[in-house]
C-alpha positions as CSV (number, residue, x, y, z in Angstrom):
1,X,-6.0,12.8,-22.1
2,X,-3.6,10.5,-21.0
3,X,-1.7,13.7,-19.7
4,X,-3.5,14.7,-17.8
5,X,-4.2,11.0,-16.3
6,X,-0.5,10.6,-15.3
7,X,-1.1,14.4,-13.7
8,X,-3.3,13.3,-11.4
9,X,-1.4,9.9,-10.5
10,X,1.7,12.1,-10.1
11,X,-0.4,14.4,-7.8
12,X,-1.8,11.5,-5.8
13,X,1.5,9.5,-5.5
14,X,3.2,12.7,-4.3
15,X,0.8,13.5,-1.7
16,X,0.0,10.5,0.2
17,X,2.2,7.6,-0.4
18,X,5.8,9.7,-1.3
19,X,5.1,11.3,2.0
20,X,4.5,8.8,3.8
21,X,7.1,6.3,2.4
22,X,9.6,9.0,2.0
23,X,8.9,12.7,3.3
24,X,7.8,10.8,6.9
25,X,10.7,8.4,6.8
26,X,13.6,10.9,6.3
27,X,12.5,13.3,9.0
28,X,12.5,10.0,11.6
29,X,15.8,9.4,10.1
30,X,17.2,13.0,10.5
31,X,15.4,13.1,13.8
32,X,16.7,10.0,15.1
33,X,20.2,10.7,13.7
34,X,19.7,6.9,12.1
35,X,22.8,6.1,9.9
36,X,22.2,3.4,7.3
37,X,25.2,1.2,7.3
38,X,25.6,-2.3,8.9
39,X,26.8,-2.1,12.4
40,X,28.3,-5.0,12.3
41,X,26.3,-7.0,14.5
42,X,25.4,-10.7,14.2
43,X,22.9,-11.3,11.7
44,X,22.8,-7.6,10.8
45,X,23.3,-8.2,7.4
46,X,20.3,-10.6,6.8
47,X,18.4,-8.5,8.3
48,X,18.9,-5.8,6.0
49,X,18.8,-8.0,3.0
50,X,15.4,-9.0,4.2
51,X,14.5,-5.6,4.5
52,X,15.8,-5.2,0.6
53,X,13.1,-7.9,-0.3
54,X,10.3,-7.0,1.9
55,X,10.7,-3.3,0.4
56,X,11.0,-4.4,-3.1
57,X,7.3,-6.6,-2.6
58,X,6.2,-3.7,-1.3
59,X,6.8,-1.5,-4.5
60,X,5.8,-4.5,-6.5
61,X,2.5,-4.4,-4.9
62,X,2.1,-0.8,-5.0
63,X,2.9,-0.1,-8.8
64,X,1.3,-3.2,-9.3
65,X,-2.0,-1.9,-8.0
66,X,-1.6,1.3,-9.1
67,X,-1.7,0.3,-12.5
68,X,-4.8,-1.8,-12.2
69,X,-6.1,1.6,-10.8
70,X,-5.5,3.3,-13.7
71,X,-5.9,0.9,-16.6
72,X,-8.9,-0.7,-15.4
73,X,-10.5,1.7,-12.5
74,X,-10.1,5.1,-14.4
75,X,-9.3,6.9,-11.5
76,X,-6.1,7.3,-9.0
77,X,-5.6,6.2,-5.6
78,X,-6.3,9.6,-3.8
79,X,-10.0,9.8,-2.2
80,X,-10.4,12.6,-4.0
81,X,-10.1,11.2,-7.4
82,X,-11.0,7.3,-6.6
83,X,-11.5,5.0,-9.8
84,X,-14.7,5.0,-11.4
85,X,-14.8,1.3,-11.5
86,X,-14.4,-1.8,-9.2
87,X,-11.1,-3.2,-9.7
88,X,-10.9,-6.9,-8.8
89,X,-8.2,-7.9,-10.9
90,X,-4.4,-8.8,-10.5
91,X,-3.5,-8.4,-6.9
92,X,-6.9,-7.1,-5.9
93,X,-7.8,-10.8,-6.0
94,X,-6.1,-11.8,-2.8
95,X,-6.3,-8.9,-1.2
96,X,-8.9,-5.6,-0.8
97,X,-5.8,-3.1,-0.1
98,X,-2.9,-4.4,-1.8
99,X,-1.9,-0.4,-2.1
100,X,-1.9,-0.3,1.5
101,X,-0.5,-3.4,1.9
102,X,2.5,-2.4,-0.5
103,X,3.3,0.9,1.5
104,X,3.3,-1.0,4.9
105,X,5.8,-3.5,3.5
106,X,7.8,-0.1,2.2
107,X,7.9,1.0,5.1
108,X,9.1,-2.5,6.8
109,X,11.6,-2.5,4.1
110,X,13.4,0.9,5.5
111,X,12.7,-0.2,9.2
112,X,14.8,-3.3,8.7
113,X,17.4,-1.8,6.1
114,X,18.4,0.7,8.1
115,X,17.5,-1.2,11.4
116,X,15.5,2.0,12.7
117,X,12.8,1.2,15.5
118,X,11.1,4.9,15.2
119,X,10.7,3.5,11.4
120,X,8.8,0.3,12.4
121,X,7.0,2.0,15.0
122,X,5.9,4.4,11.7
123,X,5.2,1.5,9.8
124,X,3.0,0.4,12.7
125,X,1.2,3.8,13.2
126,X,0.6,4.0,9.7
127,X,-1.1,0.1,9.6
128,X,-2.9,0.9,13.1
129,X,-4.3,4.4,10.7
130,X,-5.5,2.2,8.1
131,X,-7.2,-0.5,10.1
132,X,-9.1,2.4,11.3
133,X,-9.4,4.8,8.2
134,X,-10.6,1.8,5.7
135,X,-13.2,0.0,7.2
136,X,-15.0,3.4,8.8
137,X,-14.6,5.8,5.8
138,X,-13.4,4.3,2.9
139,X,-15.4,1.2,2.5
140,X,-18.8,2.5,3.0
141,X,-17.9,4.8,0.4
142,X,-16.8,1.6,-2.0
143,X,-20.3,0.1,-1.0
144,X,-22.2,3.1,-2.0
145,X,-20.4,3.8,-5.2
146,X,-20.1,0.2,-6.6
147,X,-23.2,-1.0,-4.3
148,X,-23.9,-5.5,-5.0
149,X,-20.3,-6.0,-6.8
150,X,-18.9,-4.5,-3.7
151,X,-20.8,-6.4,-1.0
152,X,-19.6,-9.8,-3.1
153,X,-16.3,-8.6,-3.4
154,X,-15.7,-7.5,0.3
155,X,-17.6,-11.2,1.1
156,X,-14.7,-13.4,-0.6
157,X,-11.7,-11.4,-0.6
158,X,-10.4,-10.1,3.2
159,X,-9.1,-6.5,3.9
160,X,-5.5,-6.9,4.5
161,X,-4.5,-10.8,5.2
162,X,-4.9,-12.3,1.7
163,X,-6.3,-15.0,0.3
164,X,-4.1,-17.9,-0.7
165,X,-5.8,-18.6,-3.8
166,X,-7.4,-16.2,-5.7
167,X,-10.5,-15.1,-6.0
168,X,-12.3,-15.7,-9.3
169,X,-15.3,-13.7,-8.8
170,X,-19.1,-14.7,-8.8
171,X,-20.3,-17.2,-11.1
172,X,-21.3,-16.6,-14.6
């Protein structure tokens, strides 16, 4: 069982957030003809180390909340195969998309690394897509699958600017 779990995580993962935080990225980079490499530039290099720690809180977040998907949600992150459980926990308490969150910070990341516009205008496109996709399509189907617990949830915790404390849930 737990085979074929990490089967469907591996499918999910390599069809939506590997192409777009990797597949995407290195045909802007081929297209662009961007070469990674510090130019030399004042304050080029804190830039890119900024874009080291913005892309590793984005993989924190990511792997972070892909976990939580799988340990406590019983499902994966494609739509196809969504968890079969509302997961509130770890960074899900701040935030309603810390998945989302995580890729766009990814995708930051390589935008300032490699100080590539045509990545940050990706990493924009791809945010733009997602305050579009979630609220219209995804979360009415959260509200019909996981009906009150999701209307509470959705109340107290926001979609993609989180919460500086966390929430606790409702009261016992």
């Amino acid at each position: 069982m737990r085979a074929v779990m990490a089967l469907r995580h591996l499918l999910a993962i390599a069809l939506l957030p590997f192409t777009v935080a990797v597949v995407v990225p290195v045909s802007i980079v081929r297209r662009q003809g961007v070469a990674p490499g510090l130019a030399g530039l004042p304050g080029a290099d804190a830039i890119q180390i900024a874009g080291i720690f913005v892309l590793l809180i984005g993989l924190a977040l990511f792997f972070s909340s892909l976990r939580r998907f799988a340990a406590e949600g019983d499902g994966t992150l494609a739509p196809w195969d969504p968890p079969r459980r509302l997961v509130v926990r770890g960074p899900y308490r701040y935030v309603r998309n810390p998945m989302i969150s995580g890729v766009v910070f990814v995708l930051v990341g390589e935008a300032l690394v490699l100080r590539s516009r045509p990545l940050g205008e990706w990493a924009a496109a791809f945010l733009a897509i997602n305050l579009l996709y979630i609220p219209l399509l995804e979360e009415p189907m959260l509200e019909a699958r996981f009906g009150d617990a999701w209307r509470e949830y959705r109340k107290h915790v926001p979609m993609f600017f989180p919460r500086l404390r966390p929430w606790t849930g409702p009261p016992a």
